[in-house]
C-alpha positions as a LaTeX table, in Angstrom:
\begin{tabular}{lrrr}
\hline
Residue & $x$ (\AA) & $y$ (\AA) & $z$ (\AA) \\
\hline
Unk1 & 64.89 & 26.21 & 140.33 \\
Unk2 & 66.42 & 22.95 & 139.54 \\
Unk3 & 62.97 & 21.23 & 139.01 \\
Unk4 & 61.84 & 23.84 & 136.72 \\
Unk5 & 65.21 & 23.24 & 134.90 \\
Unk6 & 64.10 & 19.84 & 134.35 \\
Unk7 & 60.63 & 21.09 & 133.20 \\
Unk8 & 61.98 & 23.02 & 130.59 \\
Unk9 & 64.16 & 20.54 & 129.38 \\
Unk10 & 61.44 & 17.70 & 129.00 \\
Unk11 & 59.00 & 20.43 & 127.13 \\
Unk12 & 61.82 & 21.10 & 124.75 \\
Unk13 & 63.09 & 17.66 & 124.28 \\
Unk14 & 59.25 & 16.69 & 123.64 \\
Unk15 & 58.44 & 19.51 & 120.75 \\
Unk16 & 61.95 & 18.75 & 119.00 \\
Unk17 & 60.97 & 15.08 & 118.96 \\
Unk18 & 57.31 & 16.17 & 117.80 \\
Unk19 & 58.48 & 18.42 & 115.14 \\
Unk20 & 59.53 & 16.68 & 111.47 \\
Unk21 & 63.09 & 17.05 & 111.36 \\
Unk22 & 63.35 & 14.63 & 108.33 \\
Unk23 & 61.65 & 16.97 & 105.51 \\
Unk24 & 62.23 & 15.60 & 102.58 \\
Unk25 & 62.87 & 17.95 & 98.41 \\
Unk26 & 60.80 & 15.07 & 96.63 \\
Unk27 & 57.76 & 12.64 & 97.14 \\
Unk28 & 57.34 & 9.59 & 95.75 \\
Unk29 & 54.13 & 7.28 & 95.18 \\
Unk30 & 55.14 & 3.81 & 94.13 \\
Unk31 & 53.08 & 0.38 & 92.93 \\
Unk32 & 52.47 & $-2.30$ & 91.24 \\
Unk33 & 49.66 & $-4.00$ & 89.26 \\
Unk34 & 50.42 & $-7.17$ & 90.12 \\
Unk35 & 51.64 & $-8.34$ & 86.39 \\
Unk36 & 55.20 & $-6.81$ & 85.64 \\
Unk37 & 54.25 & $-3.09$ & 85.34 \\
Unk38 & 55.72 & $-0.78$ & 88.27 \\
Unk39 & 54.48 & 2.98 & 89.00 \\
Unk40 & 56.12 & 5.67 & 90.47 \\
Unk41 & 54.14 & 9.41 & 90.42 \\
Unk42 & 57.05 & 12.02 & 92.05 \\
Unk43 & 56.05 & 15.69 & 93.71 \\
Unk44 & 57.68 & 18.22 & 95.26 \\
Unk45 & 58.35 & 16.88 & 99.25 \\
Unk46 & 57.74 & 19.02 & 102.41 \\
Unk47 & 60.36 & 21.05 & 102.07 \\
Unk48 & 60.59 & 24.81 & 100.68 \\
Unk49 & 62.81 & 23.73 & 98.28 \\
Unk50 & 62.41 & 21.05 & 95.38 \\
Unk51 & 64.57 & 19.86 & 92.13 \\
Unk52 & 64.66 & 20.87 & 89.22 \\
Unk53 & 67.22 & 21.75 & 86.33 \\
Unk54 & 67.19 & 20.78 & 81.90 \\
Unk55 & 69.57 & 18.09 & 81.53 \\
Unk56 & 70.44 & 17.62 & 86.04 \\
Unk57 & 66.66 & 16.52 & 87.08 \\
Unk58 & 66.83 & 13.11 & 86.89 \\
Unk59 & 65.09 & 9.94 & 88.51 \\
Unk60 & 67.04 & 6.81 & 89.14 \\
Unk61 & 64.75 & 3.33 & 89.94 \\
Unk62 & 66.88 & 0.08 & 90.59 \\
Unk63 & 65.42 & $-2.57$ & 89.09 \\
Unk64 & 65.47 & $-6.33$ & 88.39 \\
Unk65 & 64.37 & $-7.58$ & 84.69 \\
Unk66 & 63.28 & $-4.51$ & 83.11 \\
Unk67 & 61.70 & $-5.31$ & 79.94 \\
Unk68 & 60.97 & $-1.44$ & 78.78 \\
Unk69 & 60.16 & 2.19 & 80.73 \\
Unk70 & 57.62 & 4.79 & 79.85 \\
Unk71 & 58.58 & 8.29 & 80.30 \\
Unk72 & 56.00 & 11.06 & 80.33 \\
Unk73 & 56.22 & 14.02 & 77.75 \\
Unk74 & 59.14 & 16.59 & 78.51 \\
Unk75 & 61.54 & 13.12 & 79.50 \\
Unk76 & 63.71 & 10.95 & 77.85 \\
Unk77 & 64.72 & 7.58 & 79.53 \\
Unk78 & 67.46 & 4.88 & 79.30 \\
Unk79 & 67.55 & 1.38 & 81.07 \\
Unk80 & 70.94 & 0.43 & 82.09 \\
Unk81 & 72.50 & $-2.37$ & 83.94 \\
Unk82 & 69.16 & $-3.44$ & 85.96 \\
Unk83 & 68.67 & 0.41 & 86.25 \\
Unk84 & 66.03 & 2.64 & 84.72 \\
Unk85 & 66.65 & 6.08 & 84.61 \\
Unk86 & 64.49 & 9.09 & 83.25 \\
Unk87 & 66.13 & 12.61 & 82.52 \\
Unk88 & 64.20 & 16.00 & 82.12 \\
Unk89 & 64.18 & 18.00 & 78.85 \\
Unk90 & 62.11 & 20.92 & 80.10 \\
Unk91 & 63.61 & 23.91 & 79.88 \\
Unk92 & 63.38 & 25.66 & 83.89 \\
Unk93 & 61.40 & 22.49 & 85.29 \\
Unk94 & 60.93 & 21.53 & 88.52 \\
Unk95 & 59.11 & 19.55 & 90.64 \\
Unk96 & 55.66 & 20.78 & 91.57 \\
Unk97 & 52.70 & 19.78 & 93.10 \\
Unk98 & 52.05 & 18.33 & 89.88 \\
Unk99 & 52.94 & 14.42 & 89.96 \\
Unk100 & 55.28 & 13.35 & 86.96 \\
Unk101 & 54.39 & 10.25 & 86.30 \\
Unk102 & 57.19 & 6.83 & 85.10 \\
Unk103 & 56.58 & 3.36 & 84.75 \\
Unk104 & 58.43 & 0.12 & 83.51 \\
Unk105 & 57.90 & $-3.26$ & 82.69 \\
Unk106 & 59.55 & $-6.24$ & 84.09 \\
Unk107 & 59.58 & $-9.93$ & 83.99 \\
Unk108 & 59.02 & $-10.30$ & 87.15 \\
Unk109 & 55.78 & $-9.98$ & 88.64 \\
Unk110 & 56.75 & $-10.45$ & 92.37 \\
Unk111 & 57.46 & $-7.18$ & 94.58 \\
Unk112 & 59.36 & $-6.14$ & 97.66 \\
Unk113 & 60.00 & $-2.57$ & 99.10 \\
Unk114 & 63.64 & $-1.13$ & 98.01 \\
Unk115 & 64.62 & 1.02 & 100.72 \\
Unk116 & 67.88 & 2.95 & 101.97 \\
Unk117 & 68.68 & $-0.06$ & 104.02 \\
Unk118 & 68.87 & $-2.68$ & 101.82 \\
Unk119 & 72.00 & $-3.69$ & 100.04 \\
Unk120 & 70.24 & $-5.77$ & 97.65 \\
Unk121 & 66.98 & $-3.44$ & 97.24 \\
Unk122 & 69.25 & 0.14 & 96.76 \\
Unk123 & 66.78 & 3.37 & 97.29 \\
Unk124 & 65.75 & 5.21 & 93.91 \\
Unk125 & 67.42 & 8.63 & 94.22 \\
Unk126 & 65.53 & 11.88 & 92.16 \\
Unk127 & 69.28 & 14.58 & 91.47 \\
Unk128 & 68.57 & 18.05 & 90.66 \\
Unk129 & 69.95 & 21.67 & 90.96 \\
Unk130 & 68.33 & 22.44 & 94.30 \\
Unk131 & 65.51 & 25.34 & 93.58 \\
Unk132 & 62.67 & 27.16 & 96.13 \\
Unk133 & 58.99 & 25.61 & 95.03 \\
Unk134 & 58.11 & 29.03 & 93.34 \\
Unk135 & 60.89 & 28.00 & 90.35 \\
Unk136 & 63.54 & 30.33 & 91.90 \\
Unk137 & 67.10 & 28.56 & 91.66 \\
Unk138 & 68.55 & 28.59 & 95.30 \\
Unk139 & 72.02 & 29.83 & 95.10 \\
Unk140 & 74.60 & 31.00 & 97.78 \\
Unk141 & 77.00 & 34.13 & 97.11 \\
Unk142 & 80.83 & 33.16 & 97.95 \\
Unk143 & 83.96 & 35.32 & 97.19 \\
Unk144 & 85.31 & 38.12 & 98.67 \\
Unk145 & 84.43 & 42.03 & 98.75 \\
Unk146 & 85.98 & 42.37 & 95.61 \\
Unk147 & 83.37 & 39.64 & 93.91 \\
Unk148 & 80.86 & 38.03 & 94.66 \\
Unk149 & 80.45 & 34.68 & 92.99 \\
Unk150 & 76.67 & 33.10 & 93.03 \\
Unk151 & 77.20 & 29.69 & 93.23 \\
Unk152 & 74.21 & 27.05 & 92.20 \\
Unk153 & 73.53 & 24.28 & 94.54 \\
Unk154 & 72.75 & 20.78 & 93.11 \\
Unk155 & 71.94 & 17.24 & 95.25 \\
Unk156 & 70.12 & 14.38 & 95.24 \\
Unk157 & 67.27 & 12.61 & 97.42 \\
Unk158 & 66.85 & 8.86 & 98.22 \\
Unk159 & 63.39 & 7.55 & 98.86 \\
Unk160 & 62.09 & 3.86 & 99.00 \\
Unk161 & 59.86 & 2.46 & 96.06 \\
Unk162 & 58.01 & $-0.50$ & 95.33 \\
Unk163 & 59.69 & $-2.59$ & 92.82 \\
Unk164 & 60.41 & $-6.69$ & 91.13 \\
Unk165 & 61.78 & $-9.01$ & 93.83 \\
Unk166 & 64.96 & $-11.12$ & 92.74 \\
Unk167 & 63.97 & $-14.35$ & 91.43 \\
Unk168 & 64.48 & $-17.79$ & 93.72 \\
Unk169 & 67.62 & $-19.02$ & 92.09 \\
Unk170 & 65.66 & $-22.44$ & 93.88 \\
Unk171 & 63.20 & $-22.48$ & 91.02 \\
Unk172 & 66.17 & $-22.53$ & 88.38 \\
Unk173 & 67.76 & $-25.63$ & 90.02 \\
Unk174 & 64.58 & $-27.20$ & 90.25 \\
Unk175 & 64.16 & $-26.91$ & 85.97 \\
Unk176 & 67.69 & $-28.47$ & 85.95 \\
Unk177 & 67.51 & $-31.02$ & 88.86 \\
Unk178 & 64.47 & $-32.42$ & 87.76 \\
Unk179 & 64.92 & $-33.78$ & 83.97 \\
Unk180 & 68.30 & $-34.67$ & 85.21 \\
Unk181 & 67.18 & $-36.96$ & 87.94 \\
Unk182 & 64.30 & $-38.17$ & 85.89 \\
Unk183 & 66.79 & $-39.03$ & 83.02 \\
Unk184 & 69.74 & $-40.28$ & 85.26 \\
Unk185 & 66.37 & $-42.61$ & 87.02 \\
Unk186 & 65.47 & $-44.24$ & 83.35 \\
Unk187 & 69.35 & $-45.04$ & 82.55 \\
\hline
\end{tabular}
């Protein structure tokens, strides 16, 4: 009996750790061409529910030296300290299947991965009222007999991104350093 104890245990322990216990509301696809311009196509995630909400959905990209940010049609966008951010003006929209598709510009042309991790790279975050992926808001009923209160359920997601590495502060001191040795050399 003990041994098929054990047994039992191992087969459970091995479909728990085989199953995806990390679904996630929201994908996103991130990249870079290379020269300054940074992509980033969001879906709905794995999960049976997604975001969605005129005037909540919203899409949050640190950033380092944004120069502008492209918004697709039903979103407006704002850049603000190092920070691009895009917010939805479709009336019930969520996200689908469908990719919505963002973009900005920066000066800097190097990349690194920001990830949930990193204190310097932050995660991007996508915050939404939380609705099922066949555009049905997901509420909860609270209250007592008497009334029931339907209450709407909102959240965010943080995902990692591609985006502009911090520029060496080396190369900086190196455009000061040098005239000033080279002038300090011919005094």
């Amino acid at each position: 009996m003990k041994n098929l104890t054990y047994i039992f245990l191992f087969l459970i322990a091995g479909v728990i750790c085989s199953v995806d216990c990390f679904a996630s509301m929201a994908t996103v696809h991130s990249g870079t061409d290379s020269n300054g311009v940074y992509y980033y196509s969001i879906t709905s995630g794995d999960e049976s529910l997604t975001f969605g909400g005129v005037g909540i959905l919203a899409f949050r990209i640190p950033s380092k030296e944004i120069i502008e940010i492209f918004s697709t049609e039903g979103w407006t966008s704002a850049i603000s300290d190092n920070v691009a951010l895009w917010f939805c003006t479709n009336k019930n929209a969520c996200i689908t299947d469908q990719p919505v598709n963002f973009s900005l510009r920066s000066a800097v042309n190097e990349w690194t991965t920001y990830n949930k991790e990193s204190e310097m790279y932050p995660a991007g975050k996508v915050f939404g009222s939380v609705y099922y992926t066949n555009g049905i808001l997901y509420t909860t009923d609270s209250g007592t007999e008497e009334m029931i209160v339907s209450e709407n359920i909102v959240g965010y997601e943080s995902f990692d991104f591609t985006g502009p590495i911090i520029p060496e502060p080396t190369l900086l001191f190196l455009l000061v350093a040098v005239p000033w040795l080279i002038i300090r050399r011919h005094s």
